[in-house]
C-alpha positions in Angstrom: 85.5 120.8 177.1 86.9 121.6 173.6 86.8 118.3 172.7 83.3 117.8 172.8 82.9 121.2 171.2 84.7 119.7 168.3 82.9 116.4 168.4 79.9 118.2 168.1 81.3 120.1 165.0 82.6 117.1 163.1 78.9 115.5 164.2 77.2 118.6 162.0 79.4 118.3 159.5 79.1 114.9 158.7 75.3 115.7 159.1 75.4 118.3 156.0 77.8 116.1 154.2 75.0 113.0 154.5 72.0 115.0 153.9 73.8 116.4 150.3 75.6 113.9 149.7 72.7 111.1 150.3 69.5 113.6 149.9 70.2 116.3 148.1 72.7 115.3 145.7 70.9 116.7 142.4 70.4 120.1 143.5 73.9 120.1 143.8 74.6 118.6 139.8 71.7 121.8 139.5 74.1 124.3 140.9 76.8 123.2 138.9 75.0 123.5 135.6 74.3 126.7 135.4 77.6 128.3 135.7 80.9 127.9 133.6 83.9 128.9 136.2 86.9 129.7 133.9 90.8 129.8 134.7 90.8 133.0 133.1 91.6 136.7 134.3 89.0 138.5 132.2 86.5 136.2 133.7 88.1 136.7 137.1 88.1 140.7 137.1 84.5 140.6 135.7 83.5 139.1 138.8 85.4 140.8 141.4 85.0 144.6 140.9 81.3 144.5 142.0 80.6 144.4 145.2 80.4 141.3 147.2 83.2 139.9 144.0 85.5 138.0 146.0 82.9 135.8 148.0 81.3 135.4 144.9 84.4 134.1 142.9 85.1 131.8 145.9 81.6 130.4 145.7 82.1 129.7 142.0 85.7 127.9 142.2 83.5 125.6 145.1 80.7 125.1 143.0 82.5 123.7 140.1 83.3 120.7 142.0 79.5 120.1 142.3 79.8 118.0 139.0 80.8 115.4 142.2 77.6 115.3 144.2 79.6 114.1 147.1 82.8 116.8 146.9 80.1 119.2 146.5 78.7 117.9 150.1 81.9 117.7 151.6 82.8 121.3 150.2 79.5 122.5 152.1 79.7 120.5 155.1 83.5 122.5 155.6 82.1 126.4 154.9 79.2 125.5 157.5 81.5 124.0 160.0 83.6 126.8 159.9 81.4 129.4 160.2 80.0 127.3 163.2 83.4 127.8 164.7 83.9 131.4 164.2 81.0 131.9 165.7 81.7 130.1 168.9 84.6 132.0 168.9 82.9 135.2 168.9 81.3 135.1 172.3 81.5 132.9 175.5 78.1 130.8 174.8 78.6 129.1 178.2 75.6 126.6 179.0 73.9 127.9 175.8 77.0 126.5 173.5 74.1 125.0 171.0 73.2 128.1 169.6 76.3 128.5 167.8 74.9 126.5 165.4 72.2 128.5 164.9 74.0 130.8 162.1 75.3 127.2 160.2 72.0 125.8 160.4 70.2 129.1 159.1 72.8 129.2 156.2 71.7 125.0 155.7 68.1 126.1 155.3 69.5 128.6 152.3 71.3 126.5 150.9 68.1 124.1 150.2 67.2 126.6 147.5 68.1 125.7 144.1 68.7 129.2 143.1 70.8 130.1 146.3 74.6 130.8 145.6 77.6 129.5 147.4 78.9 133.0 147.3 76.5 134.0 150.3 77.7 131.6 152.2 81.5 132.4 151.5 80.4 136.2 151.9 79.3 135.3 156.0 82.4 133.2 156.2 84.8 136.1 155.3 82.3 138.4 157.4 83.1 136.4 160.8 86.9 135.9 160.0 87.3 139.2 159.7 85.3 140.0 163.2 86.8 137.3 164.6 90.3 138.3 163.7 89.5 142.4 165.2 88.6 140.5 168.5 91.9 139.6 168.7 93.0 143.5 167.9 93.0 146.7 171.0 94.0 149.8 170.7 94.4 152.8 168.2 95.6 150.5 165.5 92.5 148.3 165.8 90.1 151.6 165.2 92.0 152.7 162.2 91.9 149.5 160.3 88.0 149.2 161.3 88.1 152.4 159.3 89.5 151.2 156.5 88.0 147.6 156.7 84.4 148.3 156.8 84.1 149.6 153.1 86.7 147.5 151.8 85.2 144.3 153.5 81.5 145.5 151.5 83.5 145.2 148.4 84.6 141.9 149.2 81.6 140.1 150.8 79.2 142.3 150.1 76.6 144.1 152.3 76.1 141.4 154.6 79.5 142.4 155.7 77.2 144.9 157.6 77.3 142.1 160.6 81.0 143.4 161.1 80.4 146.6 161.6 77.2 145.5 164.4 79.6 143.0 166.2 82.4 145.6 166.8 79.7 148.3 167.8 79.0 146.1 170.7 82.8 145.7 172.0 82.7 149.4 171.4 79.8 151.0 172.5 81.4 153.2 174.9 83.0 155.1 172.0 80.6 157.3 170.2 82.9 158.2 167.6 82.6 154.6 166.1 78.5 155.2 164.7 80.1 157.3 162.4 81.9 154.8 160.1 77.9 153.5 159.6 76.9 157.1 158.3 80.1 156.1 155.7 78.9 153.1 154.8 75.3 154.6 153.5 77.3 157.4 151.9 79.4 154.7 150.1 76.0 152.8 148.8 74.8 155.6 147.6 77.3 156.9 145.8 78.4 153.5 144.2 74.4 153.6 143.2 75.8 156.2 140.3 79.3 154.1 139.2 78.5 150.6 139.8 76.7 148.9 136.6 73.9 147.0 138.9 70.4 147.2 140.1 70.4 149.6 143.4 68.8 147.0 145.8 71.6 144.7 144.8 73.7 147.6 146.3 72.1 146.9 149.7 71.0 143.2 149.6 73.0 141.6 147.5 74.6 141.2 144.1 75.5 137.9 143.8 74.2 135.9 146.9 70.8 134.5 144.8 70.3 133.5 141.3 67.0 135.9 140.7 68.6 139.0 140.9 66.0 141.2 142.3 65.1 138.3 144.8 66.0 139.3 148.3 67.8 136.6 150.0 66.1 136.4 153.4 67.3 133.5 154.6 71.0 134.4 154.0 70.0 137.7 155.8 68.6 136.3 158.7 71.9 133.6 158.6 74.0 136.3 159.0 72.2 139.1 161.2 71.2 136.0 163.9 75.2 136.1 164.5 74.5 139.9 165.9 71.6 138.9 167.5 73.1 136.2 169.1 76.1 138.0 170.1 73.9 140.9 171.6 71.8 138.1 173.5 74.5 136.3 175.0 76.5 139.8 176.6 73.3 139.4 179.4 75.1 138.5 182.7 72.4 136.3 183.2 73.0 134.4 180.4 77.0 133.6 180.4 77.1 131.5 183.0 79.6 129.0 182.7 78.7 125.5 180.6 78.9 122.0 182.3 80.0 118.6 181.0 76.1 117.7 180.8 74.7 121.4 179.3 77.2 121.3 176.3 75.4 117.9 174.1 72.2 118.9 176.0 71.8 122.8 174.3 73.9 120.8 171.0 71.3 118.0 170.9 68.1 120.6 171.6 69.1 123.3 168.7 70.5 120.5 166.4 67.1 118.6 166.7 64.5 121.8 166.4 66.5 123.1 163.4 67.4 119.7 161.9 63.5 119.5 161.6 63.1 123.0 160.3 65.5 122.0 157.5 64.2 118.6 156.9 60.8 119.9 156.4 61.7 122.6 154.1 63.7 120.6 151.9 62.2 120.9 148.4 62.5 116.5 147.5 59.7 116.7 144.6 62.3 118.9 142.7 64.9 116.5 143.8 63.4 113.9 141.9 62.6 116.0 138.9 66.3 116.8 139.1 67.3 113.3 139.0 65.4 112.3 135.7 67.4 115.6 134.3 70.8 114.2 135.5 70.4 110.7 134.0 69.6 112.5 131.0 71.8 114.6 130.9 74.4 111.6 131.9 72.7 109.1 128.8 72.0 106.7 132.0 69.4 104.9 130.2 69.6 101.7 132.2 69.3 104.0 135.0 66.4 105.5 134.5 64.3 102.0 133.3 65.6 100.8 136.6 63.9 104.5 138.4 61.0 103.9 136.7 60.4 100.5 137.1 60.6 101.6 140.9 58.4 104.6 140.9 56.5 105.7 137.8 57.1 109.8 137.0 54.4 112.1 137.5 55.9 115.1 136.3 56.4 116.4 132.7 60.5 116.6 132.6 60.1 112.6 134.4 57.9 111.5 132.0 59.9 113.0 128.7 63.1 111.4 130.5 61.4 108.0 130.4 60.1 107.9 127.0 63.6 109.0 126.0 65.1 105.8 127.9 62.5 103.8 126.7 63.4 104.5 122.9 66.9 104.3 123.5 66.5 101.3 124.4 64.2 99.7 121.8 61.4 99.5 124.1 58.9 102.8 123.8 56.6 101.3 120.8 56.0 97.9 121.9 55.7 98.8 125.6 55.5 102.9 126.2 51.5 101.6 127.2 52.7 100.0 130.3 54.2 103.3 132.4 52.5 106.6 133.1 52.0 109.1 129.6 51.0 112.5 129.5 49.6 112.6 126.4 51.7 113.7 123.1 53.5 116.3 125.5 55.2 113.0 127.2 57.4 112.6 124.5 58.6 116.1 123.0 57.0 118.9 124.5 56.5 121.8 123.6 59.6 124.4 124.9 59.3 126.7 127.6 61.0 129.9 127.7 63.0 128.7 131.2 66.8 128.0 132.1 65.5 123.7 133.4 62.9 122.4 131.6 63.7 122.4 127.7 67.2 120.3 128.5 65.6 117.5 128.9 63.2 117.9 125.8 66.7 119.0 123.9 68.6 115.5 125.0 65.4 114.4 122.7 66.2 116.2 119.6 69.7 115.5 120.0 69.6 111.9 120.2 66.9 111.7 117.4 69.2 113.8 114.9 67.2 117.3 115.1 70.6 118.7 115.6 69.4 122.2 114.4 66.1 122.1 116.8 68.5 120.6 119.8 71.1 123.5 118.9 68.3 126.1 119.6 66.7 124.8 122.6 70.0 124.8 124.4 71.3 128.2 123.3 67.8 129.3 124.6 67.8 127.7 127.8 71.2 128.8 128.2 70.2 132.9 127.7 67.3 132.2 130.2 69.9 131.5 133.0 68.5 134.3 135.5 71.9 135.6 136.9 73.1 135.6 133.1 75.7 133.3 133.8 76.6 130.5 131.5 76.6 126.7 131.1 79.0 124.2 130.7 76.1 122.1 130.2 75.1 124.1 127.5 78.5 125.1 125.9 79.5 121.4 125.7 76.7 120.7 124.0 76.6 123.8 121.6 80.2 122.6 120.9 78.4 119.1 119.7 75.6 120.6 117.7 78.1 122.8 115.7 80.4 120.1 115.0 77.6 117.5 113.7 76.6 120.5 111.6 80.1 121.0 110.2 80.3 125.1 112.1 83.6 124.0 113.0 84.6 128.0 113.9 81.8 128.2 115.9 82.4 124.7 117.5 85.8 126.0 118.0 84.5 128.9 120.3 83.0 127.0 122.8 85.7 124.6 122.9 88.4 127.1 123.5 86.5 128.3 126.4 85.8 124.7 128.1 89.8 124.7 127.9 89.6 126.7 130.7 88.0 124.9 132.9 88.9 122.3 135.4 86.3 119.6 134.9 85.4 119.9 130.3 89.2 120.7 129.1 90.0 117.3 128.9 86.8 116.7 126.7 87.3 119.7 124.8 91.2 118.6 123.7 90.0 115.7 122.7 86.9 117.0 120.6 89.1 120.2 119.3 90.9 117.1 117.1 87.9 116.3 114.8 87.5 119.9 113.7 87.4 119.7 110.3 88.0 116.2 110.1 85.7 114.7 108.1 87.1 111.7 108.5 87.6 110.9 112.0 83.6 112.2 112.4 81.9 109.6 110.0 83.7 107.3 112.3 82.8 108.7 115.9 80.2 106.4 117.6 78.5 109.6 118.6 79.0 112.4 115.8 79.2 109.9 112.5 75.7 108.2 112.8 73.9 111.5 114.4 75.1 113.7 111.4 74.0 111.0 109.1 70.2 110.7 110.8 70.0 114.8 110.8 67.5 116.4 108.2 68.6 116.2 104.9 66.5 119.4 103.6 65.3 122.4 105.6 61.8 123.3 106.8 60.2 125.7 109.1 60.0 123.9 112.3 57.8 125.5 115.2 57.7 124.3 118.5 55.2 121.6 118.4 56.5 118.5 116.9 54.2 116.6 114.2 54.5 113.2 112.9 55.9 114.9 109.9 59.1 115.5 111.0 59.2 112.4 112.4 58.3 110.7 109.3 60.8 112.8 107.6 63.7 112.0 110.0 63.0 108.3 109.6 62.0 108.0 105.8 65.7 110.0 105.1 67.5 107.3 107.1 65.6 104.1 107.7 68.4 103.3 110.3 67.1 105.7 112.8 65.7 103.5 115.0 64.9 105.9 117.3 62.9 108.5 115.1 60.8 104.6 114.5 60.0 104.3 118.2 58.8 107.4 118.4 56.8 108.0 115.1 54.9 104.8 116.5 54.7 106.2 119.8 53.5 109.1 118.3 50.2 107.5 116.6 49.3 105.6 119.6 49.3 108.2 121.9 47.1 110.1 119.3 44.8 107.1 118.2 45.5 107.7 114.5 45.0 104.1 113.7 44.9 105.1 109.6 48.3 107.0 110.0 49.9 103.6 112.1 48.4 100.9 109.5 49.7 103.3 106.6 53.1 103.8 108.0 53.5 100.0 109.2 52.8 99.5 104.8 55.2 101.5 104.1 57.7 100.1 106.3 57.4 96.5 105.0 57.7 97.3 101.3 
C-alpha cells in the first residue's frame, strides 16, 4: 500500500513541476525579480526577528533559484510534496487517502498569485513538521515543550502556526488545561502589537506570506486550516475505515481531477503572456520575441512596447512597424506608471536608445514601488549600468558590492566592478562604449511623455544611433506628421 501512496506523490509532483515548469514559467522569473536575497547577516537578522522570519528567509533562499524557470518548478513541486506527506502522516485517511492532497493542492492554487510568497508555503511546511514530530511525543515532556513551542513556532512560521496548536487540541481534548496555552497566544499578539515594528493585522494574518502587505492571504489560510479541518473530519469512526488496493487511486484520481480543475481554471495565463514579452525584454531576446509575434500579435500595452523594441533592434520598426498590431504613440514609449511591472519594459527602451538618465529613473522608481519594500536584482543590476555609462562610478560601486552577495549576479558584478573608472576598457565594451556615446550630450527637462524632440536630439547628436532613427520615423507615422517625416528624411540625406 505505501508504494502506491508514494506513486501517487511523485505523480503530483511531477504534475506541479510540469504545470510551472511548462505553464507557468514567467510568474516564476516574476517572483524572482522583485527580491535581492543576499549572503549577508544584516540582511539575514532583518528578516528573521519578525514574526513568521524564518519561513520567510527560507522562501527567499528558494526563490532565488527562480531565475531558472524549471529549478524554480522543481523547488515547488518538493515543498508541496512534502507537505502532502506530512499530512498523510497526520491521520489514518483510510479509503479517503485522496484528500491528503487537499492541503498541497490548496497551497498550488496560492501559489498561482503573482504576489504570493514562497515563505507561506515554507511557513505550513514547518507548521506540519512540527505537529507531525509532537505525534510522535507522550507524556509530561510532550506538554512542556508544546508550552514552549507554540509561541516560539509563531515566531518562526508565523500565525498560521495556529494549525499546531488546533491539531494537538484534538489528541488532547481530554485535558482542559491545554485551552490555556491559546489564551497565551492572544496575549503574545497583543503584546508584540506594541514592540514589533509592523502593521497589527500582519500580527494575526501574516507578515510576510503576500506581497500587498495589508492583503489577507486567504487562500494560504484556508491551505493551512483545511489540514485541521481535515484532521477533525477524519477522527469520525465512520469515516476511518480501512483503504483498499482499488479506493487508494480511486479517492487520488477523484480529488486530483476536481482540484486539478479548480487550479487550471484559476490560473491567471493572460498575465503569463504579458510576463513573457517582459522576460525577453528583460533577456534582449530580440529574435525571440519577432518569432512570438509573428505567432501571435500582442494586444496588451507592455506586448506591444516589447515588440516595437524588437522591431528596432532589429532594423525592422520604420519600414515594417505598419504590419503588426500598434497602440497608437503609447506602443512605443509610454508614458510611466507609478507601479513595480509595467515601466521595466518602457525602461529597456530608454536604455537601449541611450536615455541613460530617463532609464536610470524609471528603474529606481519601479524599484521603490515594489509593495513589500523589497528590492531588485533586476533593478540593482541595472542601476549598476546606468551609473557606470554616466561615469557615477561610487554609486555604481554600491550596487555592485551588494550583487556580490548574491548567488546568481556576483559573477556579473566582479566582472563589471573592473571597468570602474576605466575609461578605457568602457569606450571599448560592446555594451557601455557605444550607449555612453549615443546618451544626450546637453541636459533638458524631460517629462514623462516622450516627443519627437528628444528623439531628434538623440539621433542629430549621434547619427550612428540607428535605433533613436527607427523610432523618430516610427514616431511620425504613427502620428501622421507627414511635414515633420519629409523634413527629417531632408535632413538626413544632406
Amino acid at each position: 500500500m505505501k508504494n502506491i501512496h508514494y506513486i501517487c506523490t511523485l505523480l503530483f509532483g511531477v504534475a506541479v513541476i510540469l504545470f510551472f515548469g511548462l505553464a507557468y514559467p514567467h510568474h516564476l522569473h516574476y517572483q524572482e525579480q522583485f527580491q535581492l536575497f543576499l549572503f549577508d547577516s544584516n540582511y539575514a537578522w532583518d528578516i528573521v526577528r519578525l514574526p513568521g522570519g524564518v519561513a520567510d528567509l527560507l522562501g527567499r533562499f528558494c526563490t532565488q533559484f527562480f531565475l531558472f524557470a524549471w529549478t524554480g518548478a522543481f523547488i515547488i513541486g518538493l515543498l508541496l510534496s512534502a507537505v502532502q506527506l506530512l499530512a498523510l502522516r497526520l491521520v489514518n485517511w483510510g479509503r479517503f487517502y485522496g484528500l491528503s492532497f487537499v492541503p498541497s493542492f490548496l497551497l498550488w492554487f496560492f501559489l498561482l498569485d503573482e504576489n504570493a510568497l514562497l515563505g507561506g508555503v515554507w511557513a505550513v511546511l514547518i507548521t506540519l513538521l512540527a505537529s507531525w514530530g509532537f505525534d510522535k511525543l507522550s507524556g509530561k515532556l510532550r506538554n512542556a515543550l508544546l508550552v514552549v513551542a507554540v509561541p516560539l513556532l509563531y515566531w518562526v512560521a508565523g500565525p498560521v502556526s495556529i494549525v499546531l496548536f488546533l491539531l494537538q487540541a484534538i489528541r488532547l481534548r481530554a485535558q482542559k488545561w491545554y485551552y490555556s496555552v491559546f489564551v497565551l497566544w492572544i496575549v503574545m499578539l497583543v503584546v508584540l502589537a506594541f514592540f514589533v515594528p509592523v502593521q497589527t493585522e500582519s500580527l494575526w494574518f501574516g507578515v510576510h506570506y503576500h506581497r500587498y502587505p495589508m492583503q489577507f492571504p486567504t487562500s494560504l489560510w484556508v491551505a493551512a486550516m483545511s489540514v485541521f479541518v481535515l484532521v477533525l473530519l477524519m477522527g469520525i469512526p465512520k469515516l476511518s475505515a480501512q483503504s483498499t488496493k482499488l479506493s487508494t487511486p480511486v479517492s487520488f484520481g477523484v480529488v486530483a481531477a476536481c482540484m486539478g480543475c479548480l487550479v487550471w481554471n484559476n490560473a491567471n495565463f493572460k498575465a503569463e503572456k504579458i510576463m513573457r514579452y517582459d522576460f525577453m525584454a528583460r533577456h534582449q531576446q530580440w529574435n525571440r520575441i519577432l518569432e512570438t509575434i509573428n505567432e501571435e500579435m500582442p494586444n496588451n500595452q507592455i506586448g506591444v512596447t516589447v515588440q516595437n523594441l524588437a522591431l528596432a533592434m532589429r532594423g525592422m520598426l520604420a519600414e515594417q512597424g505598419g504590419k503588426y498590431r500598434q497602440n497608437g504613440i503609447a506602443g512605443l514609449l509610454p508614458d510611466v506608471d507609478r507601479d513595480a511591472t509595467s515601466p521595466l519594459p518602457t525602461s529597456e527602451a530608454f536604455y537601449q536608445l541611450g536615455m541613460i538618465n530617463v532609464a536610470q529613473r524609471t528603474v529606481f522608481e519601479a524599484q521603490e514601488a515594489i509593495l513589500d519594500f523589497q528590492k531588485s536584482g533586476r533593478c540593482y543590476k541595472r542601476l549598476a549600468q546606468t551609473n557606470l555609462i554616466n561615469g557615477n562610478y561610487e554609486v555604481a560601486r554600491k550596487y555592485l558590492m551588494a550583487l556580490q552577495k548574491t548567488l546568481f549576479y556576483s559573477d556579473w558584478a566582479n566582472e563589471t566592478m573592473a571597468l570602474l573608472g576605466n575609461e578605457a576598457a568602457i569606450a571599448k565594451h560592446p555594451e557601455y562604449g557605444p550607449l555612453r556615446k549615443s546618451a544626450y550630450k546637453e541636459n533638458f527637462y524631460f517629462s514623462d511623455h516622450v516627443t519627437p524632440e528628444m528623439l531628434e536630439s538623440l539621433y542629430f547628436g549621434n547619427r550612428e544611433n540607428r535605433l533613436a532613427y527607427e523610432y523618430l520615423i516610427a514616431y511620425y507615422m504613427l502620428t501622421g506628421d507627414r511635414d515633420r517625416y519629409a523634413k527629417f528624411i531632408q535632413t538626413t540625406k544632406n
